[in-house]
N, C-alpha and C positions, 0 to 999 in steps of 0.2 A: 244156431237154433236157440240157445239159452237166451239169446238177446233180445229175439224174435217173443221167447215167452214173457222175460223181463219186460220190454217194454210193453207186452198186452196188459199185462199185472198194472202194471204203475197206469194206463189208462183207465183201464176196466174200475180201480181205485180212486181215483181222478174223478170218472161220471157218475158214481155213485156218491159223493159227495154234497149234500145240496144248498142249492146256491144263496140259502136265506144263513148256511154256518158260514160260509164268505165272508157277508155281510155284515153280519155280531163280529169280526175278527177287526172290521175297522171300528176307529173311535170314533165316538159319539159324535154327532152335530151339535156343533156352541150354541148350549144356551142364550138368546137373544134380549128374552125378560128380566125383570126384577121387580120385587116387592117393596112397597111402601106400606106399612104399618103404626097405628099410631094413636092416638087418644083426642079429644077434641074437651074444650071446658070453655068455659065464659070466663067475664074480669073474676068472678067472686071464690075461681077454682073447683065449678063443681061440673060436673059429669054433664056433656051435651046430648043427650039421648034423641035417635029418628031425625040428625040435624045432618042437611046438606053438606059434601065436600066435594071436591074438585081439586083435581091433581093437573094441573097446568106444566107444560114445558115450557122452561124460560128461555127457551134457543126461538122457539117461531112462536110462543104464546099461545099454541093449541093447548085445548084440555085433552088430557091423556085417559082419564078416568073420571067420572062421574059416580057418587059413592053417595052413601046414607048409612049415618053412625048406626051401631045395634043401640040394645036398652043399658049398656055400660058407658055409652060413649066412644066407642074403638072403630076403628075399619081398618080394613085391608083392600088392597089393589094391586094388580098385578101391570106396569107399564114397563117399554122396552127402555133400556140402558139411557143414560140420560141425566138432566139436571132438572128440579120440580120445584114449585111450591105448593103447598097445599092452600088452597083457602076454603077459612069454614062459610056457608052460604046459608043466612037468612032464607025465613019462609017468602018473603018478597025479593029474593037474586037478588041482593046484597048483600056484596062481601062482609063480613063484620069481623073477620078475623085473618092473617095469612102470617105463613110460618119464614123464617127463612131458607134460600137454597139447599136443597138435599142433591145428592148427588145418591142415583143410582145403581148399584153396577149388575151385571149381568149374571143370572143365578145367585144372586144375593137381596138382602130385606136392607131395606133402612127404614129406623125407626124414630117417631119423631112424636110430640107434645105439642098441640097449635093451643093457645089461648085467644077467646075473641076481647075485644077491649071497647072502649068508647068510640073506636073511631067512628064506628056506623053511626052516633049521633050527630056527629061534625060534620060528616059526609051528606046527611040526609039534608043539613041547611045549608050546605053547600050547594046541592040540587039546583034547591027553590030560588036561589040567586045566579045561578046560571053555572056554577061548576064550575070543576075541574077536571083537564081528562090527561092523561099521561100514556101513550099510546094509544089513542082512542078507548080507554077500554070506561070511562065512564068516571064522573065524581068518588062515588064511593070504593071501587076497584083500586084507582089511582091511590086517594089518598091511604089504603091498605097496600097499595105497594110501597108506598111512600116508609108507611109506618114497618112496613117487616124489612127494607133495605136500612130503614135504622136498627133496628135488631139486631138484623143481621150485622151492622158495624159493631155490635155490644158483644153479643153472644160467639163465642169461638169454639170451634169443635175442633179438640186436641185428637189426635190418632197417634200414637206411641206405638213401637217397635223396638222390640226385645232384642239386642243383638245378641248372638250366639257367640260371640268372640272369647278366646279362652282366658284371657285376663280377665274377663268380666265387666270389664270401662266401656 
């Protein structure tokens, strides 16, 4: 008999339970996202205010985000996990600036500085003599990928880690 009521108890206990405290007991679903944040400026260093960006993925070339700086200069985007470049975009869709590779991760920001440069001058008389395109993506695109894969050979982004080891070496 005690069994009989034991196990009614631990039933009776059991469907009274409900099924959304289950559910809070599993862990979360992985974050998928990540943030790119970051500041935009012309050659002279000053603030690109209401200026076009685009967040390109350098895997298939898709644009991931399409963006428009505030009155500081700055945007944010939120794109899934991944590798970017940002490029800043002229009132006429031309690139006149791109950053090099940011690498995204998942629940996490990456933060970056684009500066635009001269290229969009060289690009623009590249045009009118019939261009250059590097990926199909156009004269002035091209020669801005051109110009941020050199960059990118210049500029190095160190990531240092602290080892906890008890010698301290």
């Amino acid at each position: 008999m005690r069994r009989v009521i034991a196990f009614g108890l631990v039933l009776a206990m059991g469907l009274s339970v409900p099924a959304g405290a289950l559910a809070a007991a599993r862990p979360a679903a992985r974050q998928e996202n990540g943030t790119v944040k970051g500041d935009v400026k012309n050659a002279q260093g000053e603030k690109l205010a209401q200026n076009k960006v685009r967040i390109r993925n350098t895997t298939n070339g898709q644009i991931a985000a399409d963006l428009t700086t505030d009155a500081q200069g700055t945007f944010t985007g939120s794109v899934p996990a991944g590798s970017y470049v940002i490029e800043i975009v002229d009132a006429n869709g031309t690139v006149i600036g791109l950053s090099p590779a940011v690498t995204v991760a998942a629940g996490s920001t990456a933060a970056i500085s684009v500066t635009a440069s001269s290229v969009a001058a060289v690009a623009a008389g590249g045009a009118a003599a019939g261009g250059l395109s590097v990926f199909g993506l156009g004269t002035a695109a091209s020669i801005a990928v051109i110009g941020g894969i050199a960059t990118a050979g210049i500029i190095t982004i160190k990531s240092v880690k602290k080892d906890a080891s008890p010698s301290g070496q």
